[in-house]
N, CA, C and O atoms as a GROMACS GRO file, in nm:
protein
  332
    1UNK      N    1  -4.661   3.042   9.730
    1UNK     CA    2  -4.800   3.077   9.761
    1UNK      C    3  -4.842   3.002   9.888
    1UNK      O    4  -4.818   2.881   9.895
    2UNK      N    5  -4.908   3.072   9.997
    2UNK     CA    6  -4.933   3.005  10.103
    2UNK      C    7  -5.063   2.952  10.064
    2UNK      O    8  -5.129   3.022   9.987
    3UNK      N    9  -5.123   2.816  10.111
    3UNK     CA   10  -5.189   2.743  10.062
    3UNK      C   11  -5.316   2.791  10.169
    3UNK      O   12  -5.431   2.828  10.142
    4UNK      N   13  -5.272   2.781  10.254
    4UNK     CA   14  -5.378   2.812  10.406
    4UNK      C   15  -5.515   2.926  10.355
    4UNK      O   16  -5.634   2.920  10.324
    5UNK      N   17  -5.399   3.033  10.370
    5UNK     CA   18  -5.474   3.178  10.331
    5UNK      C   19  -5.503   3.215  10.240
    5UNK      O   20  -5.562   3.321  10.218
    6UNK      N   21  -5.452   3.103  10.132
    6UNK     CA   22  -5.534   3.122   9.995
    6UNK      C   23  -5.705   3.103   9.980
    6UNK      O   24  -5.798   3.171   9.938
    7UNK      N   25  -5.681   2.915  10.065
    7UNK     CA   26  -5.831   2.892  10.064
    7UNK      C   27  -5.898   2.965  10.170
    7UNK      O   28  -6.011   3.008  10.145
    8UNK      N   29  -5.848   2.987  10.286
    8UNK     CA   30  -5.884   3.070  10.353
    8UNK      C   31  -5.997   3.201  10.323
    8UNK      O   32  -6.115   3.208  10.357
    9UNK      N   33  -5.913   3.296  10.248
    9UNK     CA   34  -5.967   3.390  10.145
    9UNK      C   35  -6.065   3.363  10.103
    9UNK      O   36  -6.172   3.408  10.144
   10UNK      N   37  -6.049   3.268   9.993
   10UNK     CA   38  -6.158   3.228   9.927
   10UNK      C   39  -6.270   3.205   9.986
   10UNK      O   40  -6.370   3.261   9.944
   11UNK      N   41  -6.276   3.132  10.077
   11UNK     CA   42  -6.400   3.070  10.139
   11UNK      C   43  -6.464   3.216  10.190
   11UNK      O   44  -6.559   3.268  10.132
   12UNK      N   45  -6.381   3.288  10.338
   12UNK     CA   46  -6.441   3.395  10.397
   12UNK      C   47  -6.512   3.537  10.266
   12UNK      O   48  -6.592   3.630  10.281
   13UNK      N   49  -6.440   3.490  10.159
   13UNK     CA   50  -6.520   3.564  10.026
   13UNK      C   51  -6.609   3.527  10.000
   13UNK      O   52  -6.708   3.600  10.004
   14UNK      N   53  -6.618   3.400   9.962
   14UNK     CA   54  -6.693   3.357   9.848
   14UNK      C   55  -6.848   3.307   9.943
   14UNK      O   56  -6.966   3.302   9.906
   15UNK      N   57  -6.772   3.272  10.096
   15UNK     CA   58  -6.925   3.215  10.104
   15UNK      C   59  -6.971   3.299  10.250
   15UNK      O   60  -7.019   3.242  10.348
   16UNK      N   61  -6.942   3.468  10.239
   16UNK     CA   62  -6.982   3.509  10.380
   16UNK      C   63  -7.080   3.513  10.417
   16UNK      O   64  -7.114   3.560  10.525
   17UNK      N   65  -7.130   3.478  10.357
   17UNK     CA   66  -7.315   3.544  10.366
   17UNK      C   67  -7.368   3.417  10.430
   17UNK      O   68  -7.476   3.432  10.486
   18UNK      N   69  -7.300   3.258  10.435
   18UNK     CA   70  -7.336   3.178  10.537
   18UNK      C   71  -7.256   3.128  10.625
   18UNK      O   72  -7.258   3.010  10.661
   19UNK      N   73  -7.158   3.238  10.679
   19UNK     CA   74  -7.077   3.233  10.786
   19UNK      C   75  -7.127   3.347  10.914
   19UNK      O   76  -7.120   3.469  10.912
   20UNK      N   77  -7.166   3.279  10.997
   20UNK     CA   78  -7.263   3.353  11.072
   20UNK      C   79  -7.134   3.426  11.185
   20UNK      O   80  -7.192   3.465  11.286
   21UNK      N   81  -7.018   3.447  11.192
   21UNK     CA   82  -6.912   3.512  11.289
   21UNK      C   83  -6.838   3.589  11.231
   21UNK      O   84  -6.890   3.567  11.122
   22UNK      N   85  -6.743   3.676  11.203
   22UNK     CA   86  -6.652   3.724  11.184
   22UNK      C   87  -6.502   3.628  11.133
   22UNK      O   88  -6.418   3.656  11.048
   23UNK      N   89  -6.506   3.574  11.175
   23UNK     CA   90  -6.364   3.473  11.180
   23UNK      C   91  -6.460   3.330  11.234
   23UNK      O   92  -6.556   3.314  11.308
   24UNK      N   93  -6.358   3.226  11.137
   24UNK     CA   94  -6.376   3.072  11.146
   24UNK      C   95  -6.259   3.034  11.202
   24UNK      O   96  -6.158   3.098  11.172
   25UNK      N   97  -6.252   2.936  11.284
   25UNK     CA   98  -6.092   2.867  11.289
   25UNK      C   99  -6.072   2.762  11.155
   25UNK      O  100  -6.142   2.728  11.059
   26UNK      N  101  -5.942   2.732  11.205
   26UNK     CA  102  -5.928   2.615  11.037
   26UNK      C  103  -5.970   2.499  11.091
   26UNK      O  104  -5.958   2.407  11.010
   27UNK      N  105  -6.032   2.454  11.234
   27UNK     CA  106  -6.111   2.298  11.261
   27UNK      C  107  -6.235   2.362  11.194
   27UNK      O  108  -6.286   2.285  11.112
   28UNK      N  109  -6.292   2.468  11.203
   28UNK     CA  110  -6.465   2.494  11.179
   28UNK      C  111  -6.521   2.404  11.054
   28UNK      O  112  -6.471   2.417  10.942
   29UNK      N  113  -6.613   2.323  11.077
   29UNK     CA  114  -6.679   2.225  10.996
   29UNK      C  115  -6.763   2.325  10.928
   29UNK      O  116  -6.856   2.394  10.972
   30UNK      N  117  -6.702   2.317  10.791
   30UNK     CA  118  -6.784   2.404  10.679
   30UNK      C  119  -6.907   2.323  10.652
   30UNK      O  120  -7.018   2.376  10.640
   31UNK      N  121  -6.888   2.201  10.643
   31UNK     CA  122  -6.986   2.112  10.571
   31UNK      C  123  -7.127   2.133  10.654
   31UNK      O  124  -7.226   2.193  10.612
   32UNK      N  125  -7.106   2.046  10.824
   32UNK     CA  126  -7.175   2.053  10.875
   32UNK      C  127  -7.258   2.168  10.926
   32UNK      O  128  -7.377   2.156  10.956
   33UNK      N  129  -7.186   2.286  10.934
   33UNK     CA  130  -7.281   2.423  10.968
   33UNK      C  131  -7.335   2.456  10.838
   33UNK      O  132  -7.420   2.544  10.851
   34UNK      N  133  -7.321   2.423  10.729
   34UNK     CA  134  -7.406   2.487  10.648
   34UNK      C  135  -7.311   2.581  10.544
   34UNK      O  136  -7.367   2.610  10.438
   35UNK      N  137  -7.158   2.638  10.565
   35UNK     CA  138  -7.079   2.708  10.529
   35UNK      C  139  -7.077   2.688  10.384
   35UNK      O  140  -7.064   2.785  10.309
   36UNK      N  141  -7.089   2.580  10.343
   36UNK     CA  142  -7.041   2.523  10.204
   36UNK      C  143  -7.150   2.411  10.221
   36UNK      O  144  -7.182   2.349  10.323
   37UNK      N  145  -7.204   2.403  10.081
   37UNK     CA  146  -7.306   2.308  10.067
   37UNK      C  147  -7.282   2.265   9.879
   37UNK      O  148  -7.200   2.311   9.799
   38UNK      N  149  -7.400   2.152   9.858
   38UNK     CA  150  -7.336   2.125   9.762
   38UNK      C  151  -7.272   2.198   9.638
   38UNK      O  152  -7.163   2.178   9.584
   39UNK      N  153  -7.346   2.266   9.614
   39UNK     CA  154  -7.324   2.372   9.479
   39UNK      C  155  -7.179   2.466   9.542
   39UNK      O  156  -7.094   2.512   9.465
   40UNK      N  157  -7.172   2.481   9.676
   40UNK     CA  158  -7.080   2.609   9.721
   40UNK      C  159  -6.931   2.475   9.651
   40UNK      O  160  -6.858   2.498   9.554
   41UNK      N  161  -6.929   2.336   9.745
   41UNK     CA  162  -6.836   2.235   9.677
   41UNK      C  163  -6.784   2.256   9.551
   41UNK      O  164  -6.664   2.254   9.522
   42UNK      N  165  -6.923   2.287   9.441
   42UNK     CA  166  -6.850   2.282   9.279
   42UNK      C  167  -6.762   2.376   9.276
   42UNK      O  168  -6.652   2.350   9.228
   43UNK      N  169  -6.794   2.523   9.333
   43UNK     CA  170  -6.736   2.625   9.351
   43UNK      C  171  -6.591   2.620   9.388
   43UNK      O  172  -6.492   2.636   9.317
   44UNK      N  173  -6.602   2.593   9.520
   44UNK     CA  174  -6.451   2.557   9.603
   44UNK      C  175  -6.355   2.414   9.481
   44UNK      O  176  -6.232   2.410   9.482
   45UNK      N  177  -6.412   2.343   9.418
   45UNK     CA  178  -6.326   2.235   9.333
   45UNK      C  179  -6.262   2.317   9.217
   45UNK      O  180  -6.156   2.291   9.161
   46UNK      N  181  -6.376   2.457   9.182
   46UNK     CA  182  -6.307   2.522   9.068
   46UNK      C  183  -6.207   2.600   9.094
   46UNK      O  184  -6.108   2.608   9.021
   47UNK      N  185  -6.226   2.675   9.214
   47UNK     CA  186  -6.097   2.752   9.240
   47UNK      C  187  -5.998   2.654   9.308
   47UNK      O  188  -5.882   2.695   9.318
   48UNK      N  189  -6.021   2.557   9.345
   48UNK     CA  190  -5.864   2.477   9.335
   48UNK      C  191  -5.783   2.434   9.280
   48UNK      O  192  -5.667   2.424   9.320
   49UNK      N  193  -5.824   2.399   9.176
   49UNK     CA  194  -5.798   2.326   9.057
   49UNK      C  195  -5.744   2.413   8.938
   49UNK      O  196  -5.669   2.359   8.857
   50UNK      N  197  -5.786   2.574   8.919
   50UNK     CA  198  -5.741   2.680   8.900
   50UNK      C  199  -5.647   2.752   8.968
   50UNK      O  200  -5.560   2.820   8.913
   51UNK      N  201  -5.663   2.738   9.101
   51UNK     CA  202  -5.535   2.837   9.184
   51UNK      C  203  -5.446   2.737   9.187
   51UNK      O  204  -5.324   2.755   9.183
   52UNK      N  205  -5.484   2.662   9.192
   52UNK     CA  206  -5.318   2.551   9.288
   52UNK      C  207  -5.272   2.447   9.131
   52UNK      O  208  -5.190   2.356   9.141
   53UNK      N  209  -5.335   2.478   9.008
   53UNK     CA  210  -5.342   2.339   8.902
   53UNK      C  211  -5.329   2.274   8.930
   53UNK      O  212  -5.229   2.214   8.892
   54UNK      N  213  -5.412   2.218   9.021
   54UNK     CA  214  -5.475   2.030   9.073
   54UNK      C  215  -5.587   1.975   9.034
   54UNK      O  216  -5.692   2.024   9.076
   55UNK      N  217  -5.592   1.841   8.934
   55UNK     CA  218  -5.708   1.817   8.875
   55UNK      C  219  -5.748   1.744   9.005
   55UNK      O  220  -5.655   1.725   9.083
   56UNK      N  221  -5.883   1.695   9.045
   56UNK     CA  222  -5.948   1.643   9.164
   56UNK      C  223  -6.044   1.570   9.103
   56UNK      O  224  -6.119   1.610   9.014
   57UNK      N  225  -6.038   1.452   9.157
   57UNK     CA  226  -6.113   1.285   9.057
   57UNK      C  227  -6.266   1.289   9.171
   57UNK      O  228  -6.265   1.331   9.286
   58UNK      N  229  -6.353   1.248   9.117
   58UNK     CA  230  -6.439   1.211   9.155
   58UNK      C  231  -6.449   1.134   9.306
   58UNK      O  232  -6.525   1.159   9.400
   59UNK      N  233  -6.330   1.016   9.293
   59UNK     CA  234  -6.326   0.943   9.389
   59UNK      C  235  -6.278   1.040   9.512
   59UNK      O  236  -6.329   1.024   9.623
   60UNK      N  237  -6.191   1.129   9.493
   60UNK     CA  238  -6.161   1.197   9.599
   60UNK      C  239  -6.288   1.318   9.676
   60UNK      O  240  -6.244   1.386   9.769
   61UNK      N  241  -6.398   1.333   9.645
   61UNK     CA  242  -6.478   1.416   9.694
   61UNK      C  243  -6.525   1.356   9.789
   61UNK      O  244  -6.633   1.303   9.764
   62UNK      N  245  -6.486   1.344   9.890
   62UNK     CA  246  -6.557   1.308  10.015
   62UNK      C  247  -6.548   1.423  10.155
   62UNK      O  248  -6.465   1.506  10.117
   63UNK      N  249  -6.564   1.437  10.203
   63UNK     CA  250  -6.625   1.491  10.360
   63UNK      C  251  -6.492   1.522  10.439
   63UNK      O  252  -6.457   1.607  10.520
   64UNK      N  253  -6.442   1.430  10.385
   64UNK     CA  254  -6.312   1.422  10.512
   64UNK      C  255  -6.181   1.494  10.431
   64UNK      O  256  -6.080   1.516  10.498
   65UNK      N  257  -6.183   1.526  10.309
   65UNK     CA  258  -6.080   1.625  10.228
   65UNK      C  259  -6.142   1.777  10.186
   65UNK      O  260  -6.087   1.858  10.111
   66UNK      N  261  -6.257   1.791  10.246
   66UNK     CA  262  -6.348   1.942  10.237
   66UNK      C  263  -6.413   1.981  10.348
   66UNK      O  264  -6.476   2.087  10.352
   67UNK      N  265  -6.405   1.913  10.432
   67UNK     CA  266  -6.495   1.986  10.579
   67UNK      C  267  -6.423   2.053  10.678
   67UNK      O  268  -6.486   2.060  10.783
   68UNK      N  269  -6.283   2.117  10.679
   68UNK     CA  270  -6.255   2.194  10.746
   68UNK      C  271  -6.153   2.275  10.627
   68UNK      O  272  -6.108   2.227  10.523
   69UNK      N  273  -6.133   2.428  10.687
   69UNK     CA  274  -6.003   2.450  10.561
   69UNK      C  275  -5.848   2.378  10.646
   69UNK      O  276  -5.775   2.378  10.546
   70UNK      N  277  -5.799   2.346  10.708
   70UNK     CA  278  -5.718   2.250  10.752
   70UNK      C  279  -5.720   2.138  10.686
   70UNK      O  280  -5.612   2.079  10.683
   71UNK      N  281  -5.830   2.077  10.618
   71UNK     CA  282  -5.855   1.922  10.544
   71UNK      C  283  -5.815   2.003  10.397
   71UNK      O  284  -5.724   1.974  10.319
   72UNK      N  285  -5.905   2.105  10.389
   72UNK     CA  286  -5.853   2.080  10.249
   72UNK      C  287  -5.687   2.145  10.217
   72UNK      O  288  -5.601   2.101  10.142
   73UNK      N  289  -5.687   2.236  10.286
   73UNK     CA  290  -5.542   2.235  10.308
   73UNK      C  291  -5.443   2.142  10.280
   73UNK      O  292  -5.365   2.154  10.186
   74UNK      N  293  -5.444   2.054  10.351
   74UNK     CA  294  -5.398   1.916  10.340
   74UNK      C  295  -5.380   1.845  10.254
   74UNK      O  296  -5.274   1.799  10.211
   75UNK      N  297  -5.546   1.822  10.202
   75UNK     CA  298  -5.558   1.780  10.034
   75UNK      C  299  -5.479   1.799   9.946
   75UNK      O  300  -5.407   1.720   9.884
   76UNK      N  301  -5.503   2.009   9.933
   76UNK     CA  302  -5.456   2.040   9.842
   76UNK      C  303  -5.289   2.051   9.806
   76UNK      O  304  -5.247   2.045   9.690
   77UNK      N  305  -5.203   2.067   9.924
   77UNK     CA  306  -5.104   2.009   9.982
   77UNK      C  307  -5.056   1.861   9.896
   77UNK      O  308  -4.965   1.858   9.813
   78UNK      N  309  -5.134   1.751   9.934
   78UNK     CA  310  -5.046   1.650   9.922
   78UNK      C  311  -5.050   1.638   9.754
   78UNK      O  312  -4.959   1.595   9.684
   79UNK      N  313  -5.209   1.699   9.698
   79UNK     CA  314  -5.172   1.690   9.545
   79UNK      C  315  -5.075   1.772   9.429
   79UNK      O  316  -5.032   1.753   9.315
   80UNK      N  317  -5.071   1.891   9.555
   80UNK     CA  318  -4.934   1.960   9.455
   80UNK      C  319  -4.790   1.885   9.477
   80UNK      O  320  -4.709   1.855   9.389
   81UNK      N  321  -4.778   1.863   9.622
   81UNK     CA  322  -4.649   1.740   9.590
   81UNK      C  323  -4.648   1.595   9.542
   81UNK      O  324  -4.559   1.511   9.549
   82UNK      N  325  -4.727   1.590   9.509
   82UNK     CA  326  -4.773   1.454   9.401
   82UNK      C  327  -4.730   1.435   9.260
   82UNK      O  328  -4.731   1.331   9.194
   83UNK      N  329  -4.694   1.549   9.226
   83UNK     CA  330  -4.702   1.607   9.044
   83UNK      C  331  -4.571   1.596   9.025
   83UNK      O  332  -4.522   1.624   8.915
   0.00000   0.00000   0.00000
């Protein structure tokens, strides 16, 4: 499963209606434009944790593992080779 275009997907689904372009790159700061906000977060933790079976701790919710899909990419990345 490609990890990219999974969340990819998801996001340009789930949250188009506050993606003001056609296409995002994977630097585009979801957080800061507004793309994903808090409640959109609970959202994006459930389908990760469901698509990829990665539980995600509290301590890890920060800014810098959710504000681009490249970060979470990454994230989600290092916790499936973790297991």
């Amino acid at each position: 499963m490609e990890v990219n275009s999974t969340i990819r997907n998801f996001i340009m689904s789930e949250f188009k209606s506050n993606i003001q372009t056609e296409d995002i790159s994977n630097d585009y700061s979801l957080i800061d434009s507004g793309v994903i906000d808090s409640v959109g977060i609970i959202s994006l933790l459930n389908f990760l944790e469901k698509s990829f079976s990665v539980i995600i701790s509290s301590d890890e919710l920060m800014p810098e593992n959710f504000d681009t899909i490249n970060l979470i990419t990454s994230f989600v990345e290092k916790k499936i080779n973790s297991k």
